[in-house]
N, C-alpha and C positions, 0 to 999 in steps of 0.2 A: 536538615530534613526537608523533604521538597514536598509541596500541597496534594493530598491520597494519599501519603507513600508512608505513613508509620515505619520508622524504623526497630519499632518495637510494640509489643501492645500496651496501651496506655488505660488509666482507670478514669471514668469520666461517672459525673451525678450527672443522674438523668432526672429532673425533675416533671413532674405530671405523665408520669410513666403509664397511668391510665387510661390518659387522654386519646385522642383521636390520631394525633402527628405521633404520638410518645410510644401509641401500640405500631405503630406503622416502624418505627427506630429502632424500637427492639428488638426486630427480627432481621433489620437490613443495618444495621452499625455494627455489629459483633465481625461479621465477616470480612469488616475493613480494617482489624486490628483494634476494636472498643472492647476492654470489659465494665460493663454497663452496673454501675449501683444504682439499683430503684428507688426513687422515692415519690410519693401522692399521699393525699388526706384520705383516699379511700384504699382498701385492697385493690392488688393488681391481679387479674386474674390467672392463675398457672403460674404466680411467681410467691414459692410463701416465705423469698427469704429480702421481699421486698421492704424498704422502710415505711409505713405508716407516720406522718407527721406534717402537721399544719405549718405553713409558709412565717405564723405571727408564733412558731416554739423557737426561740431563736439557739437553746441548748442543743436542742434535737438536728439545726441544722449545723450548727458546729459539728458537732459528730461526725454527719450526712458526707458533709466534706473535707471532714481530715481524711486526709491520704492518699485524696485524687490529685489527678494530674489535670484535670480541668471540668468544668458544667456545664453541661446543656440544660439551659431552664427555661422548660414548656410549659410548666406550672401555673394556673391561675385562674382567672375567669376569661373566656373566650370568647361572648358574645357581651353584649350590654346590660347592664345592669345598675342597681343604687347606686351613687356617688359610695354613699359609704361602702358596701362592699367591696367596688370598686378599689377603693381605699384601701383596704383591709388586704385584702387579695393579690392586687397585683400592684401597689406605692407599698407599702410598709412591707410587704411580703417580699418584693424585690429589693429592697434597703435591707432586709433582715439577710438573705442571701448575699449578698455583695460582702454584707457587713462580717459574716461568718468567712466566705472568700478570702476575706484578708487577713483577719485572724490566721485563719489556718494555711495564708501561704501557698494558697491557691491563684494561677496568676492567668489564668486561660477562663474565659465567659463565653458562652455561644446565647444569646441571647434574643428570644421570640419576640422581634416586636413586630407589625402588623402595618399593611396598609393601610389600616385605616389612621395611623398616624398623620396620615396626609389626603383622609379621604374626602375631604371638601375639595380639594383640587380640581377644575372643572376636567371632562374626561378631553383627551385629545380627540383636536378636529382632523378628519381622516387626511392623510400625509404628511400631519405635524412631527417633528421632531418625538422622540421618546422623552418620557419625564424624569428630569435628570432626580439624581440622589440627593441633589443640596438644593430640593425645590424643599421652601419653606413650611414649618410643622401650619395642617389645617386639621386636624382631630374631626372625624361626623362625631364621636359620641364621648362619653365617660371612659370606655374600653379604650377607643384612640388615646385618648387624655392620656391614659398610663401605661401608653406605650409611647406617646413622646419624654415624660418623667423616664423613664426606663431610659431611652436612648441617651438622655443628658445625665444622669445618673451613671453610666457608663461613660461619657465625656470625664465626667470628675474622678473615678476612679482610677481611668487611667493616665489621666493629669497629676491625681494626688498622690495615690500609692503604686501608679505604675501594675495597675493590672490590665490587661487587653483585654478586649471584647469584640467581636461580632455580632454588631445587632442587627438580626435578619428579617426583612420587611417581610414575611411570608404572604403570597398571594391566597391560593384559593389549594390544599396539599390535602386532595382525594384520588382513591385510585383511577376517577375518570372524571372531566370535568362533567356539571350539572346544571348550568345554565348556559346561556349564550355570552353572559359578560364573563363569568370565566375560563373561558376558551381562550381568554386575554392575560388572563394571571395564575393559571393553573401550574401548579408545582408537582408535577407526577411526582410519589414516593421514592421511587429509584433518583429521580434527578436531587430527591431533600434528602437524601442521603449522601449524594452527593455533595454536594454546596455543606450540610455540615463537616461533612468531613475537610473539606479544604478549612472551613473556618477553624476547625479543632486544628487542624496541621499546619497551616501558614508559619512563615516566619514576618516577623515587624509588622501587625494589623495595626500597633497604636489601639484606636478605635474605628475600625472600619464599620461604615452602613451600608448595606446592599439590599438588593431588593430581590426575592425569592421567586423565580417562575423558571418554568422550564424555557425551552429556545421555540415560543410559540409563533408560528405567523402571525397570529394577529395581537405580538406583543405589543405591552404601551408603555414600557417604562424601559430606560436605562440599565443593562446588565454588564455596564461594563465593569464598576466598581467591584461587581462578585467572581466576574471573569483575574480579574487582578489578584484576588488571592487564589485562582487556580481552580476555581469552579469550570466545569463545563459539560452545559447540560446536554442531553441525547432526545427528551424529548418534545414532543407537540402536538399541542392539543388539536389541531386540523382536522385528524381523522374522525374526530367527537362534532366536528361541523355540523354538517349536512343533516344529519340527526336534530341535533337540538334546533336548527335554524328553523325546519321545519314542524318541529312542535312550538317555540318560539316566539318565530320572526327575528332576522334581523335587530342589533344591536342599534338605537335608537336614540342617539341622546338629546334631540332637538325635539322631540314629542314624548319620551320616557322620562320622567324626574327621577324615576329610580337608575337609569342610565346617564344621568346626566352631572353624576361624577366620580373619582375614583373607587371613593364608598360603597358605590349601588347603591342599595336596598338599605345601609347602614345609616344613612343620609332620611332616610324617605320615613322608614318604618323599620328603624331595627330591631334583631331577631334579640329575645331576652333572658338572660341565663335562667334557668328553672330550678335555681336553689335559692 
């Protein structure tokens, strides 16, 4: 089976089906051959035969994933928060999902992890090189923190029991970028539908890490890792330019501290979950 090309329709757990990436999935994955099981801690809205169930019921996600053919897990806390939450949500909540995956013989992970895994990284100086995929874990926050656990955690499972995973660095996946820094890491929807679906379909991932953005001009990271399993994105954020530049200003990272590194704003004063 070649990366897009379903040779048949496969069943996949969608985890954090409510979330912001998870509603944007479930209207652009079906038509690429997904039938989509939902699951989040809250109601999905228009879906009443959605799963309701916390990341830390670990019966509930056995269930979740007998029978699929693989997981997308968007599930978690999204911006920064307690340690402990943190904890709860997205370390023990990802261990609990892995840990039900294997059980049930599930051997396919598409798995959310985040820029800011690496958002200490200072940003590139204009015409440096892009930043490659095996630049060293710098986490700005607690949220980063467990999305580097997530990525090594995925190292070991497909070391131990031989399950794959794609852990996808996602940059900034709104339907139009909103600031001027991500004009640089923007993942237009069509293109995250894209890139999962190679990751769901690839053959031999092992554990591949990529990094999620569409094919921006004013990329700053390394896409060739996600290009290797067959991604290939269509769009760019360019035409959002001239608009936010001029509410803005210019991308700054020698006088911005919140520009001044992969992070942004995760770095400086990040945004904080409201639960």
């Amino acid at each position: 089976m070649s990366a897009g090309q379903p040779a048949e329709r496969r069943t996949v757990l969608l985890t954090g089906a409510a979330g912001g990436v998870g509603t944007l999935m479930r209207d652009l994955l079906p038509p690429r051959g997904y039938d989509l099981r939902l699951l989040d801690v809250v109601p999905v809205e228009g879906e009443p035969g959605a799963i309701i169930a916390d990341l830390g019921d670990r019966e509930a996600l056995r269930a979740a994933v007998r029978g699929t053919d693989a997981i997308l897990h968007l599930a978690g806390i999204s911006l920064e928060s307690s340690f402990e939450k943190i904890l709860r949500a997205n370390i023990e909540g990802t261990y609990n999902l892995y840990e039900a995956a294997r059980a049930e013989g599930v051997r396919r992970v598409v798995f959310a992890s985040s820029n800011h895994a690496v958002g200490y990284t200072p940003w590139p100086e204009p015409g440096a090189a892009p930043v490659p995929i095996d630049t060293p874990h710098r986490p700005d926050t607690f949220y980063g923190l467990s999305k580097c656990f997530g990525e090594d955690l995925a190292q070991l499972y497909w070391d131990k029991y031989g399950i794959e995973t794609v852990s996808v660095r996602i940059g900034s996946c709104f339907p139009e970028p909103t600031s001027v820094r991500m004009l640089s890491v923007w993942l237009s929807p069509s293109d995250g539908a894209r890139l999962f679906d190679a990751a769901l379909s690839a053959e031999g991932v092992g554990h591949t890490v990529v990094y999620g953005s569409s094919a921006n001009t004013r990329q700053v990271w390394d896409l060739s890792s996600a290009r290797s399993i067959g991604y290939e994105p269509r769009d760019d954020s360019e035409p959002f330019a001239a608009k936010l530049i001029a509410e803005q200003g210019e991308l700054d990272p020698a006088t911005r501290p919140d520009h001044a590194h992969l992070g942004g704003a995760f770095v400086t004063d990040p945004p904080i979950w409201p639960r």
